[in-house]
Structure formats: C-alpha cells, structure tokens
KOLKOLFI-131101 format. One record per residue: residue in three letters; x, y, z of N, C-alpha, C, O, CB in turn. Coordinates in steps of 0.001 Angstrom, whole numbers. Glycine has a CB too. Layout:
BEGIN
  type      n_X      n_Y      n_Z     ca_X     ca_Y     ca_Z      c_X      c_Y      c_Z      o_X      o_Y      o_Z     cb_X     cb_Y     cb_Z
   ALA        X        Y        Z        X        Y        Z        X        Y        Z        X        Y        Z        X        Y        Z
...
//
This chain:
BEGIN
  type      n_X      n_Y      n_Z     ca_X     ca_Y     ca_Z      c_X      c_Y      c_Z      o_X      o_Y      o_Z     cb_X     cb_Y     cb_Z
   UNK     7946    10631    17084     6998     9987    16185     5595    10518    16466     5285    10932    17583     7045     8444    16342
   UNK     4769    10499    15450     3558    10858    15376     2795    10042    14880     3136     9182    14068     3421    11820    14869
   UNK     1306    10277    15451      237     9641    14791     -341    10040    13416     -392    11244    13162     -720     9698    15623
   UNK     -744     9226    12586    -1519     9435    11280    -2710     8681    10942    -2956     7531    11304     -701     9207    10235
   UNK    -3387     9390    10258    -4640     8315     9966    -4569     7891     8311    -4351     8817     7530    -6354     9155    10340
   UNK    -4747     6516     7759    -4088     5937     6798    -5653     5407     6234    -6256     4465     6750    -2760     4801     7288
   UNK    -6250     6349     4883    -7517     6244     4799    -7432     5789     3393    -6939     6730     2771    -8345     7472     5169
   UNK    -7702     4679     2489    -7971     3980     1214    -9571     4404      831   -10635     4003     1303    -7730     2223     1416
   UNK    -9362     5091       92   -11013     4846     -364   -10954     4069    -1788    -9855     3854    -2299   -11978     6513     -609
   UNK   -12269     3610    -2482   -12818     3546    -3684   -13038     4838    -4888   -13503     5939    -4594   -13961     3042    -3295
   UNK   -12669     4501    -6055   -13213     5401    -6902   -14478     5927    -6531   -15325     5059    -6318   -13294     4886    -8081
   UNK   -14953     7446    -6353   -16005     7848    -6191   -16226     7808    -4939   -17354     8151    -4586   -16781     7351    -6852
   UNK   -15308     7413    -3956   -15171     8019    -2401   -15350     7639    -1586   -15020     8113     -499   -15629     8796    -1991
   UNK   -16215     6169    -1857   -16319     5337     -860   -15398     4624      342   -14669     3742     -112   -16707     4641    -1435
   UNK   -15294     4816     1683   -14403     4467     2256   -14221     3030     2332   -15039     2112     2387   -14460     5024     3249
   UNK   -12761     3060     2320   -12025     1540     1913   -11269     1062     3190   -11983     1215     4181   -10771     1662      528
   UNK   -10036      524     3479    -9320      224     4301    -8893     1371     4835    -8337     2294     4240    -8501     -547     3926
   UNK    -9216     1284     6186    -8394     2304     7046    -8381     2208     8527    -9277     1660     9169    -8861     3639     6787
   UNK    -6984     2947     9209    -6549     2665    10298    -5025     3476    10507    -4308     4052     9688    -6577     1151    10347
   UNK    -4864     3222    12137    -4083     4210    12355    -2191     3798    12358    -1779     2658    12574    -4717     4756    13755
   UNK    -1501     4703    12143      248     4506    12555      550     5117    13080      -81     5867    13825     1286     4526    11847
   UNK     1775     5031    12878     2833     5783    13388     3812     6572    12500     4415     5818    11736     3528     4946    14100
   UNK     4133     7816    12381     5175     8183    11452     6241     7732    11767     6289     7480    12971     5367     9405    11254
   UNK     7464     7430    11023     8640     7045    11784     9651     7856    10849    10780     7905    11336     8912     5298    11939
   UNK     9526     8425     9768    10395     9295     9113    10277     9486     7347     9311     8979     6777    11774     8747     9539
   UNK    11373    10280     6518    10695    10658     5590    12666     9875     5169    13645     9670     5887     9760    12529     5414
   UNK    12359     9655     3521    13818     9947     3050    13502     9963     1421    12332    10154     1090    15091     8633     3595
   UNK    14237     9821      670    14147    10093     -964    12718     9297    -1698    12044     9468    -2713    15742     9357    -1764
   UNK    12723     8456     -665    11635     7001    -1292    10424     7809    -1254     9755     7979    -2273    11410     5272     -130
   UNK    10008     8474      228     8789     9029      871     8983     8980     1553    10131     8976     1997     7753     8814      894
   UNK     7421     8866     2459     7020     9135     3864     7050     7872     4544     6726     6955     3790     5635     9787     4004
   UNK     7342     7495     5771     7746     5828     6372     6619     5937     7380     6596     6949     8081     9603     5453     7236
   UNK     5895     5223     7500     5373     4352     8617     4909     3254     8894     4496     2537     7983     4752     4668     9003
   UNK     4847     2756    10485     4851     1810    10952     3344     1122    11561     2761     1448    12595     5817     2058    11721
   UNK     3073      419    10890     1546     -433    11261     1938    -1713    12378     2319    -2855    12120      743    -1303     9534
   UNK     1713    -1119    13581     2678    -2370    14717     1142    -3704    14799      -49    -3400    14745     3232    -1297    17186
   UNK     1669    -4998    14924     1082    -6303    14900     -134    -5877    16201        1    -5441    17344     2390    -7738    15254
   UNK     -942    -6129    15637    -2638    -5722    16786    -3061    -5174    16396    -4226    -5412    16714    -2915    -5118    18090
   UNK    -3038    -3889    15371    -3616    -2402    15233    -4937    -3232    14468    -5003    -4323    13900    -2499     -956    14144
   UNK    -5912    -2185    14741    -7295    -2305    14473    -7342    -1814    13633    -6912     -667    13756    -8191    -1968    15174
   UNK    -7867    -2199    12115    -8068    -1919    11030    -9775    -2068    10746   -10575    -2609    11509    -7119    -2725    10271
   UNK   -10061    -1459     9493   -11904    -1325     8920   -11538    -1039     7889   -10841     -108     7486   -13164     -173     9488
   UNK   -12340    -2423     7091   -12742    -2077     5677   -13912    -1309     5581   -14920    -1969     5832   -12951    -3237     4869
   UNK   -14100     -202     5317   -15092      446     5224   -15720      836     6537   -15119     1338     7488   -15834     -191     4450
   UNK   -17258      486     6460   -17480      650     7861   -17419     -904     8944   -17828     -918    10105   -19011     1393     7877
   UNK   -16960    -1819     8392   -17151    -3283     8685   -16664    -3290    10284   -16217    -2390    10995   -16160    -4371     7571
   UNK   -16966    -4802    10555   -16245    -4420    11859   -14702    -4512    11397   -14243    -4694    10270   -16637    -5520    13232
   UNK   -13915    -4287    12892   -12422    -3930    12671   -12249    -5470    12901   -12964    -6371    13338   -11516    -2671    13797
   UNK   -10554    -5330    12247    -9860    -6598    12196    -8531    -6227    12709    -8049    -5101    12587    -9817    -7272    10758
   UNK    -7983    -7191    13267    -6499    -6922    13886    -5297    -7844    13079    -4996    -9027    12921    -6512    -7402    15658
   UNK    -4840    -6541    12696    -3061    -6567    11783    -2573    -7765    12246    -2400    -7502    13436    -1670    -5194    12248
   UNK    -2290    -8729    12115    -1268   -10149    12586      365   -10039    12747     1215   -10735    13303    -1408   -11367    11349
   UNK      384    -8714    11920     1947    -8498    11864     1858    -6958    11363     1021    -6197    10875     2896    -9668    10689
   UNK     3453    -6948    11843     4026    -5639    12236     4639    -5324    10439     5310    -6076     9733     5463    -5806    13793
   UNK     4062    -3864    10109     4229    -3883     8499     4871    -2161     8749     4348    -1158     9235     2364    -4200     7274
   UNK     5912    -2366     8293     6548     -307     7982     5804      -56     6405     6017     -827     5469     9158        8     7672
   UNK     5052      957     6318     4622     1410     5044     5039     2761     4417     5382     3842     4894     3316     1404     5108
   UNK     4884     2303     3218     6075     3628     2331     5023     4679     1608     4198     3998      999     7335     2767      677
   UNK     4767     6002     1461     3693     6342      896     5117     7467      140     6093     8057      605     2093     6869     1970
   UNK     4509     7294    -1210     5884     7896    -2092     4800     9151    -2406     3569     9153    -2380     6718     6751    -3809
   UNK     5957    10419    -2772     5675    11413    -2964     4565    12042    -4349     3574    12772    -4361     6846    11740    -2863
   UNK     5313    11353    -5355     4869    11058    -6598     4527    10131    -7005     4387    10359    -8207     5403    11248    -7265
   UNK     4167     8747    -6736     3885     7943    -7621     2545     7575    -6620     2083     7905    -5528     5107     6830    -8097
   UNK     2165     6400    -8085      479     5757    -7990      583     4585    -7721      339     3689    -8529     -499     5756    -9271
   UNK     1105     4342    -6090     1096     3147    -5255     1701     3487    -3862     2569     4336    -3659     1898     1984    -5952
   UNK     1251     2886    -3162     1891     2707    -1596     2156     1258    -1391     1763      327    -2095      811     3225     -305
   UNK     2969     1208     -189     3890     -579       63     3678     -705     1283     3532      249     2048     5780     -841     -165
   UNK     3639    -1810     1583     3611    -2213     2944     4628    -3279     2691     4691    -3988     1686     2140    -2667     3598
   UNK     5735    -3310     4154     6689    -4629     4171     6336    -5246     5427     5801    -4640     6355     8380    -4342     4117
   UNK     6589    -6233     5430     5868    -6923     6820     7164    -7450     7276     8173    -7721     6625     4514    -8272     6620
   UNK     6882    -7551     8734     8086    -7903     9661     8017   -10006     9342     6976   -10656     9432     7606    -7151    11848
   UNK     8904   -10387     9119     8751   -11672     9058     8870   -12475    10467     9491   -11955    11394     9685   -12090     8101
   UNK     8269   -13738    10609     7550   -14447     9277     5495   -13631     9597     4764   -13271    10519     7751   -17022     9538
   UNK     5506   -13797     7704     4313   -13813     7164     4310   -13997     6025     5406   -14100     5475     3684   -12933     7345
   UNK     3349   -14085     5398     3007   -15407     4606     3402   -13882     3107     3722   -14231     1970      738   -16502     4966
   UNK     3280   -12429     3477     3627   -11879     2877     5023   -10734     3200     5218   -10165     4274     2565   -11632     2579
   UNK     5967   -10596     1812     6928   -10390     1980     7139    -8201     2124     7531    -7452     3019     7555   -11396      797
   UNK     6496    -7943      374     5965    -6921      244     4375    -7029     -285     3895    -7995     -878     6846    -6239     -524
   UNK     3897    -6173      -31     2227    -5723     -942     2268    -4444     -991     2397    -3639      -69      590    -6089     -179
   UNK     2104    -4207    -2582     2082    -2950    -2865     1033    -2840    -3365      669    -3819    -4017     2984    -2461    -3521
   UNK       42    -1583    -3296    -1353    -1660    -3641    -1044       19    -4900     -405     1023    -4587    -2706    -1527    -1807
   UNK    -1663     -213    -6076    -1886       87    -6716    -2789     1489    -6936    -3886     1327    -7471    -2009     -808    -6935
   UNK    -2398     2863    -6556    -3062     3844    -5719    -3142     5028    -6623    -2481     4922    -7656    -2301     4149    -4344
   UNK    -3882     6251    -6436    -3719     7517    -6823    -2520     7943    -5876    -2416     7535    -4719    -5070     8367    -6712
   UNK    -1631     8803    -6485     -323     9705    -5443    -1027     9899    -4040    -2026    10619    -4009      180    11611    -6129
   UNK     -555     9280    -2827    -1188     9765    -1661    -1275    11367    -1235     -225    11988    -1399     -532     9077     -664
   UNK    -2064    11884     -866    -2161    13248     -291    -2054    13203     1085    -2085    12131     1689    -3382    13935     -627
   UNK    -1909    14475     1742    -1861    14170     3224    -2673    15728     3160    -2863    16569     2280      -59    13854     4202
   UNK    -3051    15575     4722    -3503    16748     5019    -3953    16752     6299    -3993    15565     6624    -4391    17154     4188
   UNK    -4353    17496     7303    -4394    17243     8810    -4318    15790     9622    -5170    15347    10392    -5616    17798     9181
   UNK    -3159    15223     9264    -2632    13775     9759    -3352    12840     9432    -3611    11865    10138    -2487    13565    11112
   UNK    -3815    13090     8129    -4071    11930     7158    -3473    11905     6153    -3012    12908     5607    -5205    11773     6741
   UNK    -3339    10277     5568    -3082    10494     4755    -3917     9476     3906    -4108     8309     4249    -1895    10646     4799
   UNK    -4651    10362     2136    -5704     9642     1797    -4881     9126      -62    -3936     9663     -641    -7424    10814     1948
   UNK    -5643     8074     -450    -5570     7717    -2129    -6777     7004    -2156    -7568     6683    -1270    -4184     6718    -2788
   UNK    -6739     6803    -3531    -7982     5984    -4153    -7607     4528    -4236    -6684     4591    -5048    -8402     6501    -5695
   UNK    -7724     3313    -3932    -7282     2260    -4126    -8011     1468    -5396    -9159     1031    -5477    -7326     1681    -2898
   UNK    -6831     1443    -6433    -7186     1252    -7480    -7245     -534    -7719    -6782    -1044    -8740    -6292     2123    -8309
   UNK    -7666    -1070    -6989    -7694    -2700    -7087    -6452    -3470    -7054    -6203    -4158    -6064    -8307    -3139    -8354
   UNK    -5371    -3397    -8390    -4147    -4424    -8359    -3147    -3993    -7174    -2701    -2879    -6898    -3276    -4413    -9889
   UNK    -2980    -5008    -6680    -1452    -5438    -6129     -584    -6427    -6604     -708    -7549    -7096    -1489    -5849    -4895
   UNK      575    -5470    -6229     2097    -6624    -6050     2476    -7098    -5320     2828    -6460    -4328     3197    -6415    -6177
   UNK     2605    -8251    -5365     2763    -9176    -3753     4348   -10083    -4500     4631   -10558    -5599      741   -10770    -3204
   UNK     5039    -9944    -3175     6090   -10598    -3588     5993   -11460    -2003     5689   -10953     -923     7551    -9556    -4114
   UNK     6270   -12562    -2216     6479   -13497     -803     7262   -13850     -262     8098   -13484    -1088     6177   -14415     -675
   UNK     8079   -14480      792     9013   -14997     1638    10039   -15551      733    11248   -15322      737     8442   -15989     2601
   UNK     9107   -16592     -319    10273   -17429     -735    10230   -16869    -2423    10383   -17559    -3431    10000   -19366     -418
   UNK     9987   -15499    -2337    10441   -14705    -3946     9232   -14881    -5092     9495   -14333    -6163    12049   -15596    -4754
   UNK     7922   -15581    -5014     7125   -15837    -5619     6772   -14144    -5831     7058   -13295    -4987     6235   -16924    -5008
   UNK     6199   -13901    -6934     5398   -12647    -7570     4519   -12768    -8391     4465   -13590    -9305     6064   -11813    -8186
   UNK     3643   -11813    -8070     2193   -11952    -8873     1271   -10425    -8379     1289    -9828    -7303     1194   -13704    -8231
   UNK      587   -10161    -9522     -412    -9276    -9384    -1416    -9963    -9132    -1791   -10937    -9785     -622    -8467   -10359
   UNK    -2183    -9284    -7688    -3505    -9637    -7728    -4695    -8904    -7912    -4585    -7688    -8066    -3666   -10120    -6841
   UNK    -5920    -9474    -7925    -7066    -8843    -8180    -7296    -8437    -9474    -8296    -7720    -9512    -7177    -7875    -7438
   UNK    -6758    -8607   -10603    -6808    -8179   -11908    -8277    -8438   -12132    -8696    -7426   -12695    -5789    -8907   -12901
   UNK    -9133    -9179   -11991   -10640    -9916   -12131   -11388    -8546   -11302   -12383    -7910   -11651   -10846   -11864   -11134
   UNK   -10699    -8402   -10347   -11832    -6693    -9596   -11823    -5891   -10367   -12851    -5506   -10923   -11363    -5650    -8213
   UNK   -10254    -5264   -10688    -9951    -4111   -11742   -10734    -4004   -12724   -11001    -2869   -13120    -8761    -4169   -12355
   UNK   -11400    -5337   -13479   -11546    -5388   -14442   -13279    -5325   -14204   -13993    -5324   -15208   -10721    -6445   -15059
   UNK   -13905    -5272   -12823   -14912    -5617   -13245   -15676    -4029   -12365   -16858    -3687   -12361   -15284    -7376   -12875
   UNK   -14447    -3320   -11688   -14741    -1830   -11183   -14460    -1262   -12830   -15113     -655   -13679   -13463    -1092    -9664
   UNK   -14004    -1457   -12791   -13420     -235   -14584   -14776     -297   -15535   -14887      333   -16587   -11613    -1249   -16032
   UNK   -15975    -1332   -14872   -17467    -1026   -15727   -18349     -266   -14208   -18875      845   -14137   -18487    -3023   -16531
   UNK   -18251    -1281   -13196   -19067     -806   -12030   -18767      730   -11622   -19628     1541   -11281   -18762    -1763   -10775
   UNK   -17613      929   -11707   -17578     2264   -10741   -17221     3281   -11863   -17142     4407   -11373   -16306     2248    -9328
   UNK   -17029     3273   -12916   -17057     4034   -14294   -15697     4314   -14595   -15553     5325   -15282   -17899     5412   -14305
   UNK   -14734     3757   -14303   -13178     4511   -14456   -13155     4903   -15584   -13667     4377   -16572   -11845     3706   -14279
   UNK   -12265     6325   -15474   -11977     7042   -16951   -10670     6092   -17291    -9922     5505   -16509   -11560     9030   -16901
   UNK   -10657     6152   -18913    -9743     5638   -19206    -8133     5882   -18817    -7278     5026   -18588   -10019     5697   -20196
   UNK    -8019     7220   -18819    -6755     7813   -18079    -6551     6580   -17032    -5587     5816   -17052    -7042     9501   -17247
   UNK    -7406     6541   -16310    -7171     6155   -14927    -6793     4511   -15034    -6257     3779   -14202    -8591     6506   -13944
   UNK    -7176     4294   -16085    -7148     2988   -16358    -5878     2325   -16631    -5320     1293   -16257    -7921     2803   -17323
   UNK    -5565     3526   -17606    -3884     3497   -18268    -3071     3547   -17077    -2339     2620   -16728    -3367     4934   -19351
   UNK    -3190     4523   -16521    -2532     4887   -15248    -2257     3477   -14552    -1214     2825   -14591    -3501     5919   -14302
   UNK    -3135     3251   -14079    -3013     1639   -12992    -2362      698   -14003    -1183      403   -13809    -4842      748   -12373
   UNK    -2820      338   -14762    -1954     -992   -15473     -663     -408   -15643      280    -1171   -15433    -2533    -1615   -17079
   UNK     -382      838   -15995     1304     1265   -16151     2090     1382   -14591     3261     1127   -14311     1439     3048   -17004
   UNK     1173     1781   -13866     1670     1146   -12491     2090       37   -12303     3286     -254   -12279      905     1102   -11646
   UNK     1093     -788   -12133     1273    -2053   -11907     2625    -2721   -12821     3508    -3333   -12219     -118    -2685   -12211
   UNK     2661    -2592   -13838     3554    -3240   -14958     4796    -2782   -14404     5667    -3629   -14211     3301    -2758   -16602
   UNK     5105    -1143   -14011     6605     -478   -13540     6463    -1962   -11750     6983    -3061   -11562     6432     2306   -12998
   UNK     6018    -1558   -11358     5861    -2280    -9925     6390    -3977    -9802     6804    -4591    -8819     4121    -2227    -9557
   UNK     6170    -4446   -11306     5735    -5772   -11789     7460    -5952   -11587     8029    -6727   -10818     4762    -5993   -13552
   UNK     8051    -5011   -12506     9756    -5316   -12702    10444    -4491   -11602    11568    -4919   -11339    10454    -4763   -14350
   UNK    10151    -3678   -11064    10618    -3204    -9798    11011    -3517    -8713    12004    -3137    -8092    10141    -2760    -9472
   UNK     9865    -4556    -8340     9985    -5120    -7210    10299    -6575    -7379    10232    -7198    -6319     8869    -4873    -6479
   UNK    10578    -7178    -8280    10819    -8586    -9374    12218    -8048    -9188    12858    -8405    -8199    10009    -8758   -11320
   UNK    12779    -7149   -10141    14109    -6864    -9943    14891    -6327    -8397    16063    -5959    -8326    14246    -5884   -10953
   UNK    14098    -6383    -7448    14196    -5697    -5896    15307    -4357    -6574    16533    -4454    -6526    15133    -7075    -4279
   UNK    14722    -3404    -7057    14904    -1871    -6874    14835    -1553    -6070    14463    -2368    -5227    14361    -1080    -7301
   UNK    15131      -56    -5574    14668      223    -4223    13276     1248    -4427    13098     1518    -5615    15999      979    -3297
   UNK    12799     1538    -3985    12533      887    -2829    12420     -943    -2156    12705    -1557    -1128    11465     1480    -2777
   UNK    11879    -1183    -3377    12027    -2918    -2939    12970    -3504    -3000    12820    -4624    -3487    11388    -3833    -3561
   UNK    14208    -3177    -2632    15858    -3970    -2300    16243    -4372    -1127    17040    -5286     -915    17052    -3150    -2537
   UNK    15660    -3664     -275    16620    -3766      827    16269    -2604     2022    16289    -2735     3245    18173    -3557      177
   UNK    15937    -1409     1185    16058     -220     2250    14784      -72     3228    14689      787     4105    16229     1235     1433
   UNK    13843    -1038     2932    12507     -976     4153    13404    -1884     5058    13069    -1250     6059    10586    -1793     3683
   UNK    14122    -2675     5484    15386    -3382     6543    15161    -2470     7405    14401    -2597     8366    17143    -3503     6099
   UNK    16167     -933     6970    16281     -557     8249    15323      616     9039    15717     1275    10002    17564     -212     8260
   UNK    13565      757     8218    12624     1488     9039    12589     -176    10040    12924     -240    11222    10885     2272     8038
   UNK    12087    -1421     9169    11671    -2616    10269    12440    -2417    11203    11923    -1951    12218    11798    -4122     9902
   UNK    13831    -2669    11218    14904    -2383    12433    14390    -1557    13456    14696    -1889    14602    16205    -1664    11967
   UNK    13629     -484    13298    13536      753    13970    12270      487    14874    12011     1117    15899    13412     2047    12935
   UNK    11697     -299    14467    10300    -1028    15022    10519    -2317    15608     9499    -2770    16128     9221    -1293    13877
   UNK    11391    -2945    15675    11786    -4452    16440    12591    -4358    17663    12915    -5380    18269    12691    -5437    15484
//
C-alpha cells in the first residue's frame, strides 16, 4: 500500500477538502482507498479536523463523482460527492467539488444535499452551463444508483472495509 494525497478544490481552484490515505487497490469500479478513523483533514487552509471514522473511498476512472463508505456505526452510510473525473498525478489525486451529494444512511434514508450551495456557486463562482448539466445529470444517475444499491453501491465497498478492520 501506498500513500496519496486526496485534494477537492472549488471551481476556479480554490483549495477545498483535503488530506491524506492509503491506496489499497484498483478493480473495474476504480481506484480504492482507505481514510483510517483520526486522519487529519483541512478544509482549505482551516485548521485540521479529525475523521471520526474509518471511510474506504472509490475514485472512478470516468465518471463525475467520488464515494466514500464509512466503516459502521456512523451516522453516514455512503457520501458521494458530486465531482469533475478525478485525475491523479504525482500521488495525488485532484477534482473540482461540484457542491451536491448523495448520502444514503444506516437505516436506507436518501437525499441530495447542498442543492441551495449549487445553486448559489452556479452565480458566485460563474459555472458554465455544461458544467451545470453535467452535475445535476450526475447527481440524478447517483440519485437511482445508489437508491437502487448498484454497484458500486451494493455491496462491493464490504470487502475493501474488510481489508481495513
């Protein structure tokens, strides 16, 4: 396993959430890693905050979102954040964090959040419309995806958690 650096920015480049993992492997879904319970995280330049729980995260090859599954119990089940295709490049790996998430919870509840940010970056930070389309058609595939537990959201983040417990 290897280290990576896991960098979210804002439209227009501003640094967003970021902090470090662990690789733990690759398979059809994407790239797997593991955010273990303590790790020091920064929104931006803020001070750091510490992870409460142990989350394996999925960064897919092609698509415009990354996932985090959290080791239970926590109050969240999956969160998928709503992204440009991640890039990697000297053991980073970077996207734009486009505001909505999918949060599915313990006891199966679902909902997009932040729709009220999306809506109020898409004047503040100038989003092109492309980009606009883009995220809500994300979000909407994500909406029944992970509602219907597809995989990736079925079952198959089980056995990266396994690999970390």
């Amino acid at each position: 396993m290897s280290d990576v650096r896991i960098v979210y920015r804002k439209y227009g480049g501003a640094l967003h959430w970021n902090h470090p993992a662990r690789l733990l492997g690759e398979d059809e879904h994407g790239v797997w890693a593991v955010v273990p319970r303590g790790t020091l995280a920064r929104k931006g330049e803020a001070p750091p905050i510490t992870w409460e729980a142990t989350a394996v995260m999925l960064f897919p090859r092609d698509a415009w979102w990354t996932a985090a599954f959290y080791l239970q119990p926590h109050w969240m089940d999956i969160y998928v954040d709503v992204t440009t295709v991640p890039e990697w490049s000297d053991g980073e790996v970077t996207m734009l964090d486009l505001d909505l998430d999918v949060i599915r919870t313990p006891d199966g509840r679902l909902f997009v959040d932040d729709e009220d940010e999306f809506a109020e970056h898409q004047m503040l930070l100038g989003y092109p419309p492309e980009l606009i389309t883009q995220a809500e058609g994300s979000a909407r595939w994500l909406l029944d995806a992970v509602g219907e537990r597809k995989e990736p959201f079925g079952g198959v983040h089980l056995e990266w958690l396994a690999m970390v417990t």
